[in-house]
Residue, then its C-alpha position, 0 to 999 in steps of 0.5 A: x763345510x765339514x760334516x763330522x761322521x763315524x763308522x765301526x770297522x772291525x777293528x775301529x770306531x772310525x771318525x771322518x769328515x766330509x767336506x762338500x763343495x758344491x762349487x766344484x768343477x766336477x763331481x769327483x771324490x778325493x780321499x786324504x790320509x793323513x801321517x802318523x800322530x796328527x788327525x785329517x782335519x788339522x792335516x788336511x783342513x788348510x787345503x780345502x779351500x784350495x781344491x777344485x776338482x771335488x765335489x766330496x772329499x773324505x777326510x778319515x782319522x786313522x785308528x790312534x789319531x784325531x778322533x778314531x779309537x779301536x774298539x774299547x776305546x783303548x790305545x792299543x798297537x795297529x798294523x799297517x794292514x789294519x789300518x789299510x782294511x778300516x779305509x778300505x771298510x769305509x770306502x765300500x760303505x760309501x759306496x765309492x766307485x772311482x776317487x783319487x787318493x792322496x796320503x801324507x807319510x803313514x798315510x802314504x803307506x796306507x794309501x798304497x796298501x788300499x790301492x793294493x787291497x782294491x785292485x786285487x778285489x777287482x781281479x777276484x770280482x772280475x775271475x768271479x763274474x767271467x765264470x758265470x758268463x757264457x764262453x765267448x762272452x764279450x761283455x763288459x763286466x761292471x764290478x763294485x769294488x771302488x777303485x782308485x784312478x789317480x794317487x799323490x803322495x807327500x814323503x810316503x812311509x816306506x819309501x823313504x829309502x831304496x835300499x832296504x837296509x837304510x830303510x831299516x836302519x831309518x825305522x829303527x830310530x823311529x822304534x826308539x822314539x816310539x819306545x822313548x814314548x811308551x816306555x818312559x813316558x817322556x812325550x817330548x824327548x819321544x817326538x824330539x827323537x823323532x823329529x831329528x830322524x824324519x826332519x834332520x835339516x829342518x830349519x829349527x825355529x822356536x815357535x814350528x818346534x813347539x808347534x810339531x810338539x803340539x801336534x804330536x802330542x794330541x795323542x802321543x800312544x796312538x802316535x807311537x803305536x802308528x810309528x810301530x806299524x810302519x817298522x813292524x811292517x818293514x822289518x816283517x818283509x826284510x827277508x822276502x822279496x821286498x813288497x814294495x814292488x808289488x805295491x808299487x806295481x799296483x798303484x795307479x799314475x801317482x805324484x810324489x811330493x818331497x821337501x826341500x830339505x829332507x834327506x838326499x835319499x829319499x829324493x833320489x829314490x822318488x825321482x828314480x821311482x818317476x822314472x821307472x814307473x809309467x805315468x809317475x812324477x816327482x816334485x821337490x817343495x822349495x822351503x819345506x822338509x817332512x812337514x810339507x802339508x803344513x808348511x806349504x798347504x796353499x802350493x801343494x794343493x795347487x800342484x795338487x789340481x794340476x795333477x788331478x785335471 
């Protein structure tokens, strides 16, 4: 059963559902971040009763999409690291201590970024604490900053491409689909440049493209504004050593999901992702191309409780 919540960030009226299962295996919490243009609940909600292992799980609306706005309710442009400070706000008023953490697309990104954001309050805290011990001290420090212990993503944002000049390339039809959006206000030749780019040999059926439509155009300003964040946040690091590995360094044992019929590339750089670093894997999903959560919601939330046993 969802319970509806909200909570003001600094930046965000923040909406989310809590879904309780009292029937759980264990007394786990899983967060889910959805991608851009389509909230949690229409995300997510076909998983749920699929899941085992979680007594809680924390389904947020991303600021411009579902039911979170920012602060004058406004459609106004975010950023990646906005986006990634509303969770992380969320998540230590929760009071969240270990949880897994599963992000789709956009929210893939997000989840990394998050990950990223806690592990460095964790080292912060534990700097903080070791000070004020006496020398020699061998005490285990209990820290407050929840911390993610597993993580699976579906087509993450950012690492739909090894090559940083690719990725870009790939970003800048996106920018032209956000902009096909603002600036004409042509919603669905927007969400049509967009679908061509993410989904090139997607399998082009009448009643799933009115569908895809749909749903990216509950909201198609936040849903254009989130396609900004990931290619600002991309473009703004092309010229430095490329963050990715920082944040992929950071992340803990992780799952990366790709649909069958996305692009090459991207499967080839998660399956070299699985291979470098310790703990990861990678799964290709038979029949399925970037709309995998909502083609295969059944399936995945089985490999899903796999992983997470």
């Amino acid at each position: 059963m969802f319970t509806t919540l909200s909570f003001t960030t600094t930046n965000t009226h923040l909406a989310y559902r809590l879904y309780e299962n009292p029937a759980a295996e264990q007394g786990r919490t899983l967060v889910l971040l959805h991608g851009a243009g389509v909230g949690g609940l229409l995300t997510w909600g076909d998983f749920m009763p699929h899941l085992q292992h979680w007594r809680r799980v924390v389904i947020p609306d991303l600021k411009g999409m579902g039911d979170s706005y920012g602060l004058n309710r406004a459609e106004t442009a975010t950023s990646i690291a906005e986006l990634s400070e509303d969770i992380v706000q969320l998540l230590v008023t929760l009071q969240l201590e270990d949880f897994d953490l599963v992000g789709y697309s956009l929210g893939g990104l997000v989840s990394l970024m998050v990950n990223a954001h806690l592990k460095q309050e964790e080292r912060k805290q534990k700097e903080r604490k070791q000070e004020t011990l006496p020398p020699n001290t061998a005490t285990p420090l209990k820290l407050s900053s929840p911390q993610v212990k597993k993580m699976a993503l579906l087509e993450p944002a950012g690492l739909d491409r090894q090559a940083l000049t690719d990725l870009i390339a790939l970003r800048s039809r996106y920018k032209e689909a956000a902009h096909t959006i603002r600036a004409t206000g042509d919603v669905e030749q927007g969400i049509a440049h967009f679908v061509d780019s993410v989904a090139p040999n997607r399998r082009k059926h009448p009643v799933a493209e009115a569908t895809t439509q749909s749903r990216l155009a509950h909201r198609p300003l936040g849903f254009a504004y989130a396609l900004d964040a990931v290619t600002d946040f991309v473009e703004s690091h092309q010229q430095q050593v490329d963050i990715r590995t920082e944040l992929l360094s950071a992340a803990p044992p992780t799952l990366l999901f790709a649909g069958e019929l996305s692009h090459a590339l991207l499967q080839d750089y998660h399956g070299l992702l699985a291979t470098s670093y310790e703990g990861w894997h990678s799964e290709v999903i038979k029949g399925t191309d970037h709309s995998l959560p909502f083609q295969k919601p059944r399936q995945i939330a089985k490999k899903l409780n796999n992983w997470f046993a």
